[in-house]
C-alpha positions in Angstrom: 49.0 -37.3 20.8 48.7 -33.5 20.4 49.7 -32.8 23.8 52.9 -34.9 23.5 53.1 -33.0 20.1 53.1 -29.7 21.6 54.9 -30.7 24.6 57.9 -31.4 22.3 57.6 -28.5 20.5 58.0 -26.3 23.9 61.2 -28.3 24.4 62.4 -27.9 20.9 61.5 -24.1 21.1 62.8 -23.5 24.7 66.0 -25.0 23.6 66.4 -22.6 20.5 65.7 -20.3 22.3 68.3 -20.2 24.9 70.8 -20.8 21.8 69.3 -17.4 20.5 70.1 -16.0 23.9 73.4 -17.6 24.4 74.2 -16.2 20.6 73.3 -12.6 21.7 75.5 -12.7 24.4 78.2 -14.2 22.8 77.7 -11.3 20.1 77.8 -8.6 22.5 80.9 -9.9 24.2 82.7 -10.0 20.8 81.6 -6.1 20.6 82.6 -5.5 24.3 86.6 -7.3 23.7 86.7 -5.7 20.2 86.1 -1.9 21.7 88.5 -3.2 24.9 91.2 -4.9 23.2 93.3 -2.7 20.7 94.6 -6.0 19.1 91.3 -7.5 18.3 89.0 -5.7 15.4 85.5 -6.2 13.7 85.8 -3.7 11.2 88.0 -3.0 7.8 90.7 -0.2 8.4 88.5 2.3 6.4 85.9 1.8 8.8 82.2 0.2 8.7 79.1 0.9 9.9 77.6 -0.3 13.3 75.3 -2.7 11.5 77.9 -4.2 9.4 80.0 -4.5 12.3 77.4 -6.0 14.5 76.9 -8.9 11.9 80.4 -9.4 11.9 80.3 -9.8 15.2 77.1 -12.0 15.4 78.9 -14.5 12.5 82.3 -14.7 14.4 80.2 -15.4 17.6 78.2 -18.4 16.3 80.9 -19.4 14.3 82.8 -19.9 17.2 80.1 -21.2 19.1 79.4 -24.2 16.5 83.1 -25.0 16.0 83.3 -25.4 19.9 80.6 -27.9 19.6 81.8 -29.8 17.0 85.2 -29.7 16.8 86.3 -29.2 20.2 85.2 -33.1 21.4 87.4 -34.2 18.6 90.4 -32.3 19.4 90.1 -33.3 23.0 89.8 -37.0 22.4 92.9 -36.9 20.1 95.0 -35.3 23.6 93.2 -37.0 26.0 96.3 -39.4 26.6 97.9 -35.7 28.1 98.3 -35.3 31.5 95.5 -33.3 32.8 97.0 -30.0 34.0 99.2 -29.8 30.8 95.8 -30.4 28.7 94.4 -27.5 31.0 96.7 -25.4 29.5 97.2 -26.3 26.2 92.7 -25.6 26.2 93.7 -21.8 26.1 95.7 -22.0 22.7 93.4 -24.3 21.2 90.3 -22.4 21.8 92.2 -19.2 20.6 93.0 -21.3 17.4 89.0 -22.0 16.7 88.1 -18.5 17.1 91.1 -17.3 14.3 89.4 -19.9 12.3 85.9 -18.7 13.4 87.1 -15.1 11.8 88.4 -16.4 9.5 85.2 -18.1 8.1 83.7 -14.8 8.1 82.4 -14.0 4.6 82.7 -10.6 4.9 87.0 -11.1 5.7 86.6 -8.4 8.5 87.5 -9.4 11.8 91.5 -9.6 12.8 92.7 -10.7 16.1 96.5 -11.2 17.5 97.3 -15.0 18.1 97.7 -14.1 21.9 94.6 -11.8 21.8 92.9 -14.8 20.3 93.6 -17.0 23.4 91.8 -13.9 25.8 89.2 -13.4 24.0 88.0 -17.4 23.8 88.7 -17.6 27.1 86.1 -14.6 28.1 83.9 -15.8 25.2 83.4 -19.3 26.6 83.4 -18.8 30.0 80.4 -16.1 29.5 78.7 -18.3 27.0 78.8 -21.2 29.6 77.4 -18.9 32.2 75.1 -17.7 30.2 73.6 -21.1 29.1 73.3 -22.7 33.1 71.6 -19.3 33.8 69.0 -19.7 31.1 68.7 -23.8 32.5 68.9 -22.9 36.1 64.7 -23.6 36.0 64.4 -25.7 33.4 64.8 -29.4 34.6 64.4 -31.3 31.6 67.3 -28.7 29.9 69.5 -29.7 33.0 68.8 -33.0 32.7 70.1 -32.9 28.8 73.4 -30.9 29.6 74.3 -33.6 32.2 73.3 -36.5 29.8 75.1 -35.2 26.7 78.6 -35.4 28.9 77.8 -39.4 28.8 75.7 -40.4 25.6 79.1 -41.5 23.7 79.8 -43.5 26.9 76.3 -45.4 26.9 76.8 -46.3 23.4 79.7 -47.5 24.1 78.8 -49.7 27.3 76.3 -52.0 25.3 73.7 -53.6 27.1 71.7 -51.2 29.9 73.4 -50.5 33.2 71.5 -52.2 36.1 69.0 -51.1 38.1 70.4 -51.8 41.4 72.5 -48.9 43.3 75.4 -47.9 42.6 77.7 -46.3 45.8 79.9 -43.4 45.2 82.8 -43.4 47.9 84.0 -39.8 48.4 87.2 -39.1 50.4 87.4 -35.8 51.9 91.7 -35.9 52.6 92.1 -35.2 56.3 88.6 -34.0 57.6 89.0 -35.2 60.7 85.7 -36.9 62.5 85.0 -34.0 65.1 86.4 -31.2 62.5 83.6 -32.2 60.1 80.8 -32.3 62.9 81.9 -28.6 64.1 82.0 -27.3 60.5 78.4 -28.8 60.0 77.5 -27.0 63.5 78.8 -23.5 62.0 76.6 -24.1 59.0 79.7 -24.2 56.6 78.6 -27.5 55.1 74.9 -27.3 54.6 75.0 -30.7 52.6 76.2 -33.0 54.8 73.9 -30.9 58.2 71.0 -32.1 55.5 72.0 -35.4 55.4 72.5 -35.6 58.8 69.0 -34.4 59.5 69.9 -31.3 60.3 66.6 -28.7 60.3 63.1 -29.2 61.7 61.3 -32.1 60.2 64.2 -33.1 58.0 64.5 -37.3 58.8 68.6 -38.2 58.4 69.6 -40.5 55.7 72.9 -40.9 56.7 74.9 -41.4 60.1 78.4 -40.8 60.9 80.5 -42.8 63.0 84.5 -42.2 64.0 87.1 -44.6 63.0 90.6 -44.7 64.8 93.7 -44.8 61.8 96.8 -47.4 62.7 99.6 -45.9 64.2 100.4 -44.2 60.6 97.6 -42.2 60.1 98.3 -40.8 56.7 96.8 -41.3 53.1 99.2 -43.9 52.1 98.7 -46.8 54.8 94.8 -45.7 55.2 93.7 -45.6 51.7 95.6 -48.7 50.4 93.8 -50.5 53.2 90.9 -49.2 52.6 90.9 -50.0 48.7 93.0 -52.6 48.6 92.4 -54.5 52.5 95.6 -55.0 53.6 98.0 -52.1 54.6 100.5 -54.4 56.4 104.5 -53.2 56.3 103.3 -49.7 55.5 105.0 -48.5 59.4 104.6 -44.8 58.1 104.3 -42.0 54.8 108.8 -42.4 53.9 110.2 -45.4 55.1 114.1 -47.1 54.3 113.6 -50.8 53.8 117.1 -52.4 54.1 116.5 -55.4 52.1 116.0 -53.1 49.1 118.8 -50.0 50.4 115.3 -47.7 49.3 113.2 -45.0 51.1 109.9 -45.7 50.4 107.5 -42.5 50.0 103.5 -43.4 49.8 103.5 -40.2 47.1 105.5 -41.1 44.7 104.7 -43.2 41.9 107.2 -46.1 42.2 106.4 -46.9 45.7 102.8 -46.5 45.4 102.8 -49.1 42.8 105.2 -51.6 44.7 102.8 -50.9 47.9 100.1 -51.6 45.3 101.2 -55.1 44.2 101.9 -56.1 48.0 98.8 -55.3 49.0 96.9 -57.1 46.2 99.3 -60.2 46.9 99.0 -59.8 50.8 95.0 -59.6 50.6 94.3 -62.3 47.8 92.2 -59.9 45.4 92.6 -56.7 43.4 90.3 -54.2 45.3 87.5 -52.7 46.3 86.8 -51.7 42.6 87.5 -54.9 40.8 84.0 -55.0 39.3 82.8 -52.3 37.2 85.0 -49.7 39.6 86.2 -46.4 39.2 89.3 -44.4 40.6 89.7 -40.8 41.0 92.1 -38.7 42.3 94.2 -41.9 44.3 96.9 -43.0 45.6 96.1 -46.5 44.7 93.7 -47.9 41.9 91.3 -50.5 44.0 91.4 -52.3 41.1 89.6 -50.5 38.6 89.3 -50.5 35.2 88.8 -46.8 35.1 90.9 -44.9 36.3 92.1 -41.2 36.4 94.6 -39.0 38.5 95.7 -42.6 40.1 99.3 -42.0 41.3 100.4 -45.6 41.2 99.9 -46.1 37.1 101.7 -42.9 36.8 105.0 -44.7 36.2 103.3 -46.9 33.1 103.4 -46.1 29.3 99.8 -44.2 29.3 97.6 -46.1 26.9 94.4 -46.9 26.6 94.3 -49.9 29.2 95.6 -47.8 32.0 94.6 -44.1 31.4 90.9 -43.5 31.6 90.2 -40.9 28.8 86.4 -40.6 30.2 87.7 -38.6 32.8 89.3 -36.0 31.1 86.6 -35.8 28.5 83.8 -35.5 30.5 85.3 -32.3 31.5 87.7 -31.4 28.9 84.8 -31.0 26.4 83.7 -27.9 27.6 86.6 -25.6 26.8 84.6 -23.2 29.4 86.0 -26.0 32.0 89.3 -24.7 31.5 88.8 -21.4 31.3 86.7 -21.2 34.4 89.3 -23.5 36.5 92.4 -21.2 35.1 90.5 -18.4 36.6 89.4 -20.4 40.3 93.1 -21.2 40.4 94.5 -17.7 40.0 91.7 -16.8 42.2 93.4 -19.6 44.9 97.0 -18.2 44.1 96.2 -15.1 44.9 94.4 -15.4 48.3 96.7 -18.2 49.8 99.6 -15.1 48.9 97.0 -12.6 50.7 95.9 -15.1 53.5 100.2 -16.0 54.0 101.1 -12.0 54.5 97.8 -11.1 56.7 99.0 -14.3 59.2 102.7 -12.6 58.8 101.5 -9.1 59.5 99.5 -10.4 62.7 102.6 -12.7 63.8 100.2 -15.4 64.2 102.0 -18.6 66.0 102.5 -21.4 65.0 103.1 -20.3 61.6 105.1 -22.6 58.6 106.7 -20.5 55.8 104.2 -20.5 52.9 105.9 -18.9 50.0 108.0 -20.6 47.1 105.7 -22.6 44.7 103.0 -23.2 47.5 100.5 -21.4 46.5 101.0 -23.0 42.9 100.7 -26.4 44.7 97.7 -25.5 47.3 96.2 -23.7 43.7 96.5 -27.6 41.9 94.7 -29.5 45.0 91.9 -27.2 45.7 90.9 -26.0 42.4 92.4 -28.0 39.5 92.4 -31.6 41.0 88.9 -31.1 42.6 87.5 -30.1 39.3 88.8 -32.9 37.3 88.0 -35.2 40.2 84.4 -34.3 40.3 84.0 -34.2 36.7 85.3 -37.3 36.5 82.7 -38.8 39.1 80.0 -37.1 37.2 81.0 -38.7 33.9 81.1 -42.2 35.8 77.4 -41.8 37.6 76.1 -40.6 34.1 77.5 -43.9 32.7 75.9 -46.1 35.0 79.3 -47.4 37.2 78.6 -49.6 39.8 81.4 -48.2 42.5 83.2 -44.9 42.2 85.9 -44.0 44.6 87.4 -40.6 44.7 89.6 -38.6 47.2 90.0 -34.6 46.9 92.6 -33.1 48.5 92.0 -29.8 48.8 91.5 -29.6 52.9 94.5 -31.4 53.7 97.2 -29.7 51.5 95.3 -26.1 53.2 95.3 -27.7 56.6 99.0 -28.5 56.7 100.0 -25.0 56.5 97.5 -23.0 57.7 95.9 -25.4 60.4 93.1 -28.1 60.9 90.8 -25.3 62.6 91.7 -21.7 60.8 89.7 -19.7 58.5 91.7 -20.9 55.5 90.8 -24.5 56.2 86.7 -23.6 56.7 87.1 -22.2 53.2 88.0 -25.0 51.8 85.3 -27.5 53.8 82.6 -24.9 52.3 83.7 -25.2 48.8 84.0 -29.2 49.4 80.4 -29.0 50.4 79.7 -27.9 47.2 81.1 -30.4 45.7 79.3 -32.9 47.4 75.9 -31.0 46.5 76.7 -31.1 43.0 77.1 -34.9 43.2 74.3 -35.6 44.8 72.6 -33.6 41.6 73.9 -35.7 39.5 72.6 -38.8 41.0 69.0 -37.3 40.3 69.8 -37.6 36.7 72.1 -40.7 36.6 70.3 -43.7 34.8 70.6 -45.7 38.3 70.1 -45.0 41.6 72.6 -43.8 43.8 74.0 -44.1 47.4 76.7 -41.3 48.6 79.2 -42.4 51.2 81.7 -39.8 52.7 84.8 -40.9 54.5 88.1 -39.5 55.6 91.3 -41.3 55.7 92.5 -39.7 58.5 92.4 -36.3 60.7 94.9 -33.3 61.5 96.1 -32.5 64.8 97.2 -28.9 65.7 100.9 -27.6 66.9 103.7 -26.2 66.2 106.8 -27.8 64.7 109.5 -29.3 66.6 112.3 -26.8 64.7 109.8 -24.0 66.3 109.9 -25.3 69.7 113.5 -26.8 70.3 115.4 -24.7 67.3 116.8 -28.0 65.5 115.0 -31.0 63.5 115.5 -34.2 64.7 117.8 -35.2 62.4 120.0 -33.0 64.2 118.9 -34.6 67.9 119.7 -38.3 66.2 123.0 -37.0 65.1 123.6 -35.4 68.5 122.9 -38.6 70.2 124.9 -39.8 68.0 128.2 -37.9 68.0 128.3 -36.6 65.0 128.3 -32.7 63.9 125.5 -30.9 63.8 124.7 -27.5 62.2 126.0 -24.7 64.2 122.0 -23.3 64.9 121.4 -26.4 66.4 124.5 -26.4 68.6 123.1 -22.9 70.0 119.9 -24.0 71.1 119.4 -25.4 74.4 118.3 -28.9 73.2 121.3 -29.3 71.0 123.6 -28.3 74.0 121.9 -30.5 76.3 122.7 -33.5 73.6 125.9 -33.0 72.7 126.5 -32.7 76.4 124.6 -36.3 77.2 126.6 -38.0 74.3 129.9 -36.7 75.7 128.8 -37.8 79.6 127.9 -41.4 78.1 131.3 -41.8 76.0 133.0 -40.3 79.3 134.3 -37.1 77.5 134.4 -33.7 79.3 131.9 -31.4 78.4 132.9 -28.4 76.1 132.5 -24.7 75.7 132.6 -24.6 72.5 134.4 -26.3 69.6 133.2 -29.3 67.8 134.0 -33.3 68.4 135.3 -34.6 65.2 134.3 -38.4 64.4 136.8 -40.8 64.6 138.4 -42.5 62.1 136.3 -45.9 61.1 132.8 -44.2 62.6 130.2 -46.3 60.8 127.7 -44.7 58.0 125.3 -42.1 59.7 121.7 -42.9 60.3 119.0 -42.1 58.2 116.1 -40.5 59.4 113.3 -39.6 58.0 109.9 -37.7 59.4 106.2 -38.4 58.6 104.4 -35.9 60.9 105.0 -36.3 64.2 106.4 -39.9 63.4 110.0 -40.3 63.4 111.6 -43.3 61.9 115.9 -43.8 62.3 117.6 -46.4 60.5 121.6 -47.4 60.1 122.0 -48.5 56.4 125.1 -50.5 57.1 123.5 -53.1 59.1 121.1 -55.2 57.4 118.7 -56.5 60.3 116.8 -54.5 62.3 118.7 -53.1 64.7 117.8 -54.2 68.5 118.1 -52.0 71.5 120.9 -53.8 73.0 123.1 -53.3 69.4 121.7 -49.8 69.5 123.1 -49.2 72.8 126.8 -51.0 72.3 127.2 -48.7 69.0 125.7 -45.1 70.2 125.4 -45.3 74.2 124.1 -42.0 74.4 121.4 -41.7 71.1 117.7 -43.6 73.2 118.3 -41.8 76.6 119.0 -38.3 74.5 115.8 -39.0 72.3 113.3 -40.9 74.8 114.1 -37.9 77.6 114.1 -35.4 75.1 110.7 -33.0 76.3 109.4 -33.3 72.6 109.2 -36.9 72.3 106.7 -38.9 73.3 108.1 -42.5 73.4 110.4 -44.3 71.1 109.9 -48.2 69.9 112.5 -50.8 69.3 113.5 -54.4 69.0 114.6 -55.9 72.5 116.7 -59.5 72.4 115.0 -59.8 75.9 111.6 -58.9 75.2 110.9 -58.7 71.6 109.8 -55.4 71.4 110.0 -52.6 74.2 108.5 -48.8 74.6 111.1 -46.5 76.1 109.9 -43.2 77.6 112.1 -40.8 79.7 113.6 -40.9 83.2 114.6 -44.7 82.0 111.0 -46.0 81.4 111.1 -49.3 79.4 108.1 -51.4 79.3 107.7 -55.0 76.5 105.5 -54.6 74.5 103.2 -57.8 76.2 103.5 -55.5 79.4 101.5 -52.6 77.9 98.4 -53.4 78.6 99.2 -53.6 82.1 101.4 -50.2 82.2 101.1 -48.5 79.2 103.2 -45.9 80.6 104.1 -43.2 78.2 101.4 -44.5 75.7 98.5 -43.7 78.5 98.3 -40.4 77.2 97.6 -41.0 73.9 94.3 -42.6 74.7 93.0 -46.6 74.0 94.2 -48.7 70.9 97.5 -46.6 71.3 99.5 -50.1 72.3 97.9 -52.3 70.4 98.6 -50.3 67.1 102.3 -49.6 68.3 102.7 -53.5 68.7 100.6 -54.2 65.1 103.8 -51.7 63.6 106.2 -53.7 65.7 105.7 -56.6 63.6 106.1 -55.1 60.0 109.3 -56.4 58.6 110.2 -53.1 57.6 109.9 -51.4 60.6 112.7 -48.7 61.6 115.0 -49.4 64.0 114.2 -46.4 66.1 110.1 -45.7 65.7 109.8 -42.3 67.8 106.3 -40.8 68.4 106.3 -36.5 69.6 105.1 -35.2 72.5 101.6 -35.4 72.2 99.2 -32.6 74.9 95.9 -34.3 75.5 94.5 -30.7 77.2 94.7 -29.0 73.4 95.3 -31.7 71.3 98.5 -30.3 69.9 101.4 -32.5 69.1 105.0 -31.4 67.6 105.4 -31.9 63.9 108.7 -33.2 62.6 108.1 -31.6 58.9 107.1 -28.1 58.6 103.4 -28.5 59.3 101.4 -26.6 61.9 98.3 -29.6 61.0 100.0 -32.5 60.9 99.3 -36.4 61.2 101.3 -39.6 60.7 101.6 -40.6 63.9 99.9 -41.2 67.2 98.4 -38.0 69.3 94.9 -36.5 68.8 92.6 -35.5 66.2 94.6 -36.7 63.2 93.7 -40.9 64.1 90.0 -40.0 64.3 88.7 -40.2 60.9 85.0 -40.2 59.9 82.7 -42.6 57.9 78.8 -41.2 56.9 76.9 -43.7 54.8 73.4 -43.9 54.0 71.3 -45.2 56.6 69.9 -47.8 54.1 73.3 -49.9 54.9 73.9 -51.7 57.2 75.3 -50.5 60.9 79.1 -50.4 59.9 79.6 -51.8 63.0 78.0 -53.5 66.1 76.6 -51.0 68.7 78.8 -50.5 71.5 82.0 -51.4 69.2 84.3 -49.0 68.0 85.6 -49.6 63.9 89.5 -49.6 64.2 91.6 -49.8 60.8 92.2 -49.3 57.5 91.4 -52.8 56.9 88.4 -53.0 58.6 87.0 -49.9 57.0 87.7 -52.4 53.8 85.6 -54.7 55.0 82.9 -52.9 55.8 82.6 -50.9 52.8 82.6 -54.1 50.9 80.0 -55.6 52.7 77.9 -52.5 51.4 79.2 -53.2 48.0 77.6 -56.8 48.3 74.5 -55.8 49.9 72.9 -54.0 46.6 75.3 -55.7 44.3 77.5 -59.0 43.8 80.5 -58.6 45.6 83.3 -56.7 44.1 85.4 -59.1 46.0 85.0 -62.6 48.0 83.6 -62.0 51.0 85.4 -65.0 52.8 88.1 -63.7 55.0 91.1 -62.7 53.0 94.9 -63.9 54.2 95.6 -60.2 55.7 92.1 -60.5 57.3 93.4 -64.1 58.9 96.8 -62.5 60.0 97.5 -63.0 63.6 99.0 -59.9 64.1 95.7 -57.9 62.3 93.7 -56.4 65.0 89.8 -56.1 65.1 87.3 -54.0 66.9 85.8 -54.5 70.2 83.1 -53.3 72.6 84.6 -50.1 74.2 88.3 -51.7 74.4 89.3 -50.4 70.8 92.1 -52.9 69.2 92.7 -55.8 70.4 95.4 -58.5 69.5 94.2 -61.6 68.1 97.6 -63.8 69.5 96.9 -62.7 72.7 
């Protein structure tokens, strides 16, 4: 009994003796700002001595310490229904409030600081307080262990009865990594975590494995992640889309459609998600079905309330106004090297090169800083609180990659700090009242190139009108590819070739096409006709428009409807192969590698399939394909590194698939990761085959074949 005795009063002492420290500190940084700032002042205007003004400055500093304690949770729970970068700035003016009322307190009525000094100096005074305090814990377990429990104690009391002790499973989705990207990063030692994992080191056993898995034909977040949360990604053919039937583009990204895509999905597969039971969303596109949820795009359009706006999130890292103040800085930080790391790759004319300027770095600042620190905060609160599955996706590599490519220094940073991340998860777990298995996935990779505009000097928009006969801008008509079109529209519609000039459309021409780009995946549609268009209609109304795009040297094949044969691939010099014939001849789709066919005929049989599907030019030697947004790491389509995505699980699970098979799909990634779900826990959903699972059209993995077609 004495030894526990004495054992608590180290703790008890240890503790008050860091708040000593952290008081100190906080005192002399008060002294430091009130000597820097010329707005800010300890001392009456006929002067005082050092002493008194040293106790003015201790008072102000724990004055403002103790209000930050105990007021600051209340005055975030009361915003916590704010969206979270608006919150992250309205943190500044709030803590510069507490510390006018923190002077103002003072008995001795001394201290005076500016409003907008006010909002500076909390700022420094928190962020070196909260440094300060993890310094003193960095060797103290117990006082770590306390920090990360406080974040959740409200939550505990509020769950009721004890959290189980079975595992919970933590999905994190690193956005883009690509499978071989993430395996040459852990080779250069940039992500020490996961080489640890692996086994990497001598005498160090793995505890996870890593495995590839090919994307569908749209490899982007949109189609992968709602079939990975959700098990059915069926009619998503790309990331922007025109469905007829509703006279709407579709964009995976924006709130609206991700909800619509949502319901389907849910309707399609016969449950809510992956997360339907005790679950957790972070950061998504899609919710899983979870109850919590936070960042989730597709509630965004909803009245925020209580029942669809997780307010755990937010507070478990909202609390801390030193949060704030330490992200404001890591995203100036981010602002100002993407504007350094943009002008250096200007300077040395490095090719392929995107313009990075405008509200980019703003935007690359928001993924890689502020949505990774909410995102991770959030999964921290959710582990402390006992959740049974947690999915998360950060963003940060892919919105880096995009611009400054898959493989460049830029991109490396980024998988470093991601690392981190991870490390600081895996922390948590040690101190999370269950146990805890880590999964890592990507939804998709990036492959390398320059963009089509680069290559061929016009978008293809302005090849479609071309092959069209319509105008075109006059930079196009001055390139060689928009020559060579106009001149292959006029040969087809038995016109003579011009110098120069422009043809003007006659009178009654029907409504231009639409055509929209997601990567190197092009999709062309004709609003005014309410089917999908076949190639023999295509044909009758713009002779010229598939032989201009299918022997155009950046395109890689095109797909459309047949009357003959259902669904054909055309590639150039007059290449036309059904789509029943490709397995046979894949002809231009023998490039892109195995599963290519089967995935182009899965997209064949979406209703809202384009009428022209049209793939770039894809170069198996370096993996580069041609982007039709302004990407130099791109993905959407078919071609390279960007459909070979990555899943590393704990070795205590299950083989996600049979050896010698090969895990193809969104879907099936579903599957498997629910399987997991139901090996420590009950099932978060049925484990009987779902309708989408039952689909003939669905395609399933095979010994060293890839997809195959269940109807055939």
């Amino acid at each position: 009994m004495r030894s526990v005795g004495r054992g608590r009063w180290r703790k008890a002492a240890s503790q008050i003796g860091r708040s000593v420290a952290v008081w100190a500190v906080s005192t002399v940084t008060m002294l430091v700002l009130a000597g820097i700032l010329p707005d800010f002042q300890l001392q009456s205007a006929d002067g005082d001595s050092a002493t008194t003004i040293a106790v003015t400055a201790g008072f102000g500093a724990g004055a403002f310490g103790l209000l930050s304690a105990l007021v600051w949770p209340a005055l975030v729970r009361l915003l916590l229904l704010v969206p979270a970068l608006v919150l992250g700035l309205l943190v500044f003016f709030l803590n510069g409030a507490l510390l006018l009322l923190a002077l103002h307190l003072n008995p001795s009525e001394r201290g005076a600081v500016a409003p907008e000094t006010a909002v500076v100096v909390a700022a420094v005074m928190s962020a070196v307080a909260s440094a300060t305090g993890a310094a003193l814990a960095v060797r103290d377990d117990d006082a770590y262990r306390r920090r990360l429990y406080r974040l959740a104690d409200r939550r505990r009391r509020r769950a009721g009865p004890p959290c189980p002790a079975t595992p919970g499973t933590v999905f994190v989705q690193l956005d883009g990594v690509g499978h071989d990207i993430l395996l040459d990063a852990v080779g250069k030692g940039l992500m020490p975590t996961v080489a640890r994992w692996l086994g990497g080191g001598e005498g160090r056993p793995a505890t996870h494995r890593i495995v590839p898995w090919r994307t569908d034909w749209s490899s982007q977040t949109g189609a992968s992640q709602l079939g990975i949360l959700h098990g059915s990604n069926h009619d998503v053919p790309a990331f922007r889309w025109y469905e007829k039937d509703r006279g709407e583009v579709m964009v995976c990204n924006r709130p609206a459609s991700a909800a619509l895509l949502q319901h389907r999905a849910a309707e399609d597969a016969g449950h809510g998600g992956l997360l339907t039971v005790d679950g957790a969303s972070r950061g998504n596109l899609f919710s899983g079905g979870a109850g919590e949820q936070a960042l989730v795009l597709s509630i965004a359009t909803r009245r925020r309330s209580r029942e669809n706006r997780s307010r755990d999130g937010y507070f478990a890292y909202f609390s801390d106004p030193a949060n704030a103040v330490r992200t404001a800085m890591s995203f100036a930080a981010e602002v100002g090297r993407e504007i350094v790391q943009s002008t250096r790759a200007r300077l040395r004319k490095e090719r392929p090169r995107v313009s990075r300027g405008g509200l980019y770095p703003f935007v690359r600042a928001f993924a890689t800083v502020v949505e990774r620190d909410v995102v991770v905060a959030a999964v921290t609160g959710d582990m402390l609180a006992g959740r049974t599955a947690v999915y998360a996706d950060l963003v940060a590599y892919d919105e880096v990659a995009h611009h400054s490519g898959p493989s460049g220094r830029d991109a490396e940073q980024v998988l470093q700090r991601l690392d981190r991340a991870l490390a600081l998860i895996e922390k948590v777990a040690e101190h999370a009242p269950r146990p805890y298995r880590i999964v890592v996935l990507s939804d998709h990779g990036q492959s390398p190139g320059e963009t089509f505009r680069a290559r061929y000097g016009l978008t293809l928009g302005d090849l479609v009108r071309a092959g069209c006969g319509l105008p075109v801008p006059r930079r196009a008509r001055r390139t060689r590819s928009g020559a060579e079109a106009r001149n292959a529209v006029r040969a087809a519609l038995r016109r003579p070739v011009e110098e120069g000039g422009e043809e003007r459309p006659s009178a009654g021409r029907p409504s231009e096409p639409i055509v929209l780009a997601s990567g190197n995946l092009g999709l062309v549609s004709f609003p005014d006709v309410g089917h999908r268009m076949t190639k023999e209609e295509i044909d009758a109304r713009h002779p010229a428009l598939l032989p201009t795009l299918a022997n155009h040297p950046g395109i890689g094949f095109l797909l459309v409807r047949s009357e003959r044969h259902g669904g054909v691939v055309l590639g150039a010099r007059g290449v036309e192969i059904p789509l029943d014939r490709l397995d046979e001849d894949p002809g231009p789709l023998a490039v892109f590698g195995p599963g290519a066919a089967d995935a182009v005929r899965r997209t064949h049989s979406f209703p809202h399939t384009a009428d022209i599907m049209v793939n770039s030019f894809y170069d198996p030697a370096d993996g580069e394909v041609l982007a039709f947004e302004e990407q130099i790491g791109s993905h959407g389509g078919l071609g390279g590194a960007q459909s070979r995505a990555f899943l590393l699980s704990p070795i205590v699970f299950s083989p996600p698939v049979a050896e010698g098979a090969h895990l193809v799909g969104a879907e099936q990634v579903h599957r498997v990761l629910r399987r997991w779900l139901s090996e420590v826990n009950d099932p978060q959903v049925p484990l009987d085959d779902s309708p989408s699972e039952a689909r003939d059209s669905a395609p399933f993995a095979v010994p060293d074949g890839g997809l195959q077609d269940k109807s055939a």
